[in-house]
SERO-4910 file (N, C-alpha, C, O; in steps of 0.05 Angstrom, whole numbers):
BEGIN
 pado doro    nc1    nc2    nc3   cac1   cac2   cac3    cc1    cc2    cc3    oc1    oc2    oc3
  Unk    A   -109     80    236   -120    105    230   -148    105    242   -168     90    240
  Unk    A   -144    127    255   -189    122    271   -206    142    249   -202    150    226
  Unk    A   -228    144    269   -244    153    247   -250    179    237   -258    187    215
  Unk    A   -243    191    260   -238    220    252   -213    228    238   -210    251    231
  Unk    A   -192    205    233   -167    212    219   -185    210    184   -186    226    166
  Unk    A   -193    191    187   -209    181    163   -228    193    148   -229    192    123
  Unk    A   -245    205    164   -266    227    156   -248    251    149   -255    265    130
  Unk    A   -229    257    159   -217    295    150   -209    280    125   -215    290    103
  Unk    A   -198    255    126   -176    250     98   -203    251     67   -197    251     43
  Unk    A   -234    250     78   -242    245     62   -249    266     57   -253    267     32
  Unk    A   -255    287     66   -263    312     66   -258    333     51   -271    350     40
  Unk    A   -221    324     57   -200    344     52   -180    332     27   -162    315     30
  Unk    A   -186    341     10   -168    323    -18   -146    330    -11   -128    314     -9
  Unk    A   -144    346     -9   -112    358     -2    -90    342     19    -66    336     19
  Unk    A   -113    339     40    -99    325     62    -98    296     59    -84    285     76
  Unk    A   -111    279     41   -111    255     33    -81    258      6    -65    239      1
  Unk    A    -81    279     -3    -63    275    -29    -32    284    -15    -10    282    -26
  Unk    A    -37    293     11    -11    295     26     -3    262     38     19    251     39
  Unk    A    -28    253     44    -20    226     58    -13    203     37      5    188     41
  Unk    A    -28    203     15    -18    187     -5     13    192    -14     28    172    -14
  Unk    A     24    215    -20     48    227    -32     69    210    -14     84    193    -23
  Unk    A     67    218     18     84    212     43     84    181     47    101    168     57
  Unk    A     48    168     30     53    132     38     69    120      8     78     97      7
  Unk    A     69    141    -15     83    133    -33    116    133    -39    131    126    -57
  Unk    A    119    147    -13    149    159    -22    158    133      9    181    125      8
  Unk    A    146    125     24    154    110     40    162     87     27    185     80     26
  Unk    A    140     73     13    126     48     -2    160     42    -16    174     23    -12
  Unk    A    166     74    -36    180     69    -51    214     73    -42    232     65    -57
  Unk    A    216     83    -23    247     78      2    241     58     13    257     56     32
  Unk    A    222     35     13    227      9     21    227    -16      3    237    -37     10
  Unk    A    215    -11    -21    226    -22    -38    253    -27    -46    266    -47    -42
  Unk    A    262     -2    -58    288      4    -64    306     -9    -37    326    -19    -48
  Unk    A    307    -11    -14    311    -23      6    312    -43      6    334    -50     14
  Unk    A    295    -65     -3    287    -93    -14    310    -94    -41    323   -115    -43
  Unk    A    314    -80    -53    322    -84    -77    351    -93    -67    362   -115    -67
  Unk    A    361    -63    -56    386    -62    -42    399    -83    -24    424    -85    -24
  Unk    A    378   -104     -5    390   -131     -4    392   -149    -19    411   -165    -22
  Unk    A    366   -147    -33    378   -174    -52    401   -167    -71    413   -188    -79
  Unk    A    411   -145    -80    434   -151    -94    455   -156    -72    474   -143    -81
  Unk    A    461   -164    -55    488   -177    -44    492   -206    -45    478   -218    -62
  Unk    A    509   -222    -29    517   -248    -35    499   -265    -27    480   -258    -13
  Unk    A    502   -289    -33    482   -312    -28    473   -311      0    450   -314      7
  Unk    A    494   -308     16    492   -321     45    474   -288     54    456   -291     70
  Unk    A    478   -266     47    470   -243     57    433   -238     41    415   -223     50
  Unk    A    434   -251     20    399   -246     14    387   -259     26    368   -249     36
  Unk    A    393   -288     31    388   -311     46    366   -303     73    342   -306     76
  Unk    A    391   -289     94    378   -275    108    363   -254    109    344   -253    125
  Unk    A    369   -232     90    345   -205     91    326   -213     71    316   -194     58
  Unk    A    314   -249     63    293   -253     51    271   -257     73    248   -261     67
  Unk    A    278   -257     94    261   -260    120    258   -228    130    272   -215    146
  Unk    A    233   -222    113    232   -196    126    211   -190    149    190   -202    149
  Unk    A    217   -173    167    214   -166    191    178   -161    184    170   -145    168
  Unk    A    162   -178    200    129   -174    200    122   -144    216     98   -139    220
  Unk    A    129   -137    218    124   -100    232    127    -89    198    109    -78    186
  Unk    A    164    -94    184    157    -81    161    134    -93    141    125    -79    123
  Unk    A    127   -117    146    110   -112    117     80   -112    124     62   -116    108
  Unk    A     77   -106    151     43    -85    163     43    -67    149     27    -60    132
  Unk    A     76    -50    160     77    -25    143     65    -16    115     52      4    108
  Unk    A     74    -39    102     72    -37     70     43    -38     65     30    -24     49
  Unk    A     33    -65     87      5    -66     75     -6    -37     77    -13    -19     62
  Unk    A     -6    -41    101    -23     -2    111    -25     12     87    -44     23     75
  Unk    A      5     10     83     14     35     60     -4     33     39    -21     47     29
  Unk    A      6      8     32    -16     -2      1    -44     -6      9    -58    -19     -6
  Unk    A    -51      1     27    -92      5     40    -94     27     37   -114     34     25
  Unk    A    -78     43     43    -88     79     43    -89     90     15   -106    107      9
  Unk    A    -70     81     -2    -68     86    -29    -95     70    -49   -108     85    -64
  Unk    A    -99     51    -47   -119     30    -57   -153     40    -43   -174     38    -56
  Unk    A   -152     49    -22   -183     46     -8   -192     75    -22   -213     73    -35
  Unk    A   -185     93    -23   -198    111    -41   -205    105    -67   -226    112    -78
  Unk    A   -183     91    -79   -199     76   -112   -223     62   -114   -240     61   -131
  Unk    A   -218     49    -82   -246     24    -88   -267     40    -78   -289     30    -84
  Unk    A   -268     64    -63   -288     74    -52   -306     92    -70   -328    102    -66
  Unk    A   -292     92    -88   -294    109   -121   -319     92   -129   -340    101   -138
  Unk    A   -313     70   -124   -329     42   -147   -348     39   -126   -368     53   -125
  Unk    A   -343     20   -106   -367      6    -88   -361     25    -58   -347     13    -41
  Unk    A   -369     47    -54   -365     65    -28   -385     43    -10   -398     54      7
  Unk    A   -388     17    -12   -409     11     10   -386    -11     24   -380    -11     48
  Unk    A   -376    -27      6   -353    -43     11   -323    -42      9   -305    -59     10
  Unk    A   -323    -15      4   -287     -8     -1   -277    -21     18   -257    -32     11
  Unk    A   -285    -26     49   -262    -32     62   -261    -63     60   -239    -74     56
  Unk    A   -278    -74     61   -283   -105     53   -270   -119     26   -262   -142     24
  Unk    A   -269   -101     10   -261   -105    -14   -222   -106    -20   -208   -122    -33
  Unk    A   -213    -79     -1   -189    -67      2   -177    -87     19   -153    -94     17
  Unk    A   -201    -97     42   -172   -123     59   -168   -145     40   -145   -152     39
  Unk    A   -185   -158     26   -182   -177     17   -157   -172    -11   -138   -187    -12
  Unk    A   -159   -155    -25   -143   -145    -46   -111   -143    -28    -88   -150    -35
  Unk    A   -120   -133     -8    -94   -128      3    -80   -157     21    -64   -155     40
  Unk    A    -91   -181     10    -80   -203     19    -70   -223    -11    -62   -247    -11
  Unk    A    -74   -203    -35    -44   -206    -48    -20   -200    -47    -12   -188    -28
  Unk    A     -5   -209    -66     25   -201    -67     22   -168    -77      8   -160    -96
  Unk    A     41   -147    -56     41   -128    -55     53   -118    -83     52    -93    -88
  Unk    A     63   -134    -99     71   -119   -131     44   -128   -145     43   -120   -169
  Unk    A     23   -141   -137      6   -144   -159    -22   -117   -151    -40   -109   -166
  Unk    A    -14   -105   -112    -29    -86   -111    -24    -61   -119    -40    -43   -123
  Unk    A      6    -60   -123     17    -39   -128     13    -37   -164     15    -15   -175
  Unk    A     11    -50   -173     -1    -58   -207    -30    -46   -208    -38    -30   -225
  Unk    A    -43    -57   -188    -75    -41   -191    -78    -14   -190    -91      2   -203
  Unk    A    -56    -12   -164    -55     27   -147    -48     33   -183    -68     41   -196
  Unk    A    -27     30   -194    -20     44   -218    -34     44   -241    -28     60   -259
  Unk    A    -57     22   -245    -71     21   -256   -102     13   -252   -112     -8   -258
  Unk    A   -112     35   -242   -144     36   -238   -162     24   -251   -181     13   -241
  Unk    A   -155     26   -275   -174     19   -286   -182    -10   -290   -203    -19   -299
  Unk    A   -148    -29   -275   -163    -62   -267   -183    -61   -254   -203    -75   -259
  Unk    A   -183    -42   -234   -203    -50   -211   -226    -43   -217   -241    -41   -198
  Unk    A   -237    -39   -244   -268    -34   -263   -275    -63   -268   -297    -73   -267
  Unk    A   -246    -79   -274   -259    -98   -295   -269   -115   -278   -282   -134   -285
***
């Protein structure tokens, strides 16, 4: 995303609460996706536990765009510094923060 994508999104609540909605409804058709291989047989999770590094950029992205407005809330000087490093957890423990804000106080 450049910077003029970044500046309208901050500008424009609207247009940020469009982009969150569209990275949440992705986030959550690829989960459910994840879900959907591991329930098959041994030999078939086996393989779709090696997931494709393009998809899980995706995810991160996803879970940066959703998360960097929270943190920008708190420390607007380091949100993005703060947001890569957060975002080099496990994506269910960022998706635990996205849902609950108010970790990211304590």
């Amino acid at each position: 995303m450049g910077n003029s994508e970044s500046r309208h999104l901050v500008e424009s609540p609207q247009a940020l609460a469009d982009e969150v909605k569209e990275a949440a409804q992705v986030l959550e058709s690829a989960v459910e996706g994840d879900d959907e291989h591991s329930s098959g047989d041994d030999e078939q999770s086996s393989s779709s536990s090696h997931t494709n590094p393009g998809d899980e950029a995706q995810k991160k992205n996803l879970l940066g765009a959703r998360l960097y407005p929270l943190i920008q809330q708190i420390h607007p000087d380091l949100a993005g510094k703060i947001t890569g490093m957060l975002l080099e957890l496990d994506n269910s423990e960022v998706m635990h923060m996205i849902e609950c804000p108010r970790l990211l106080g304590a």
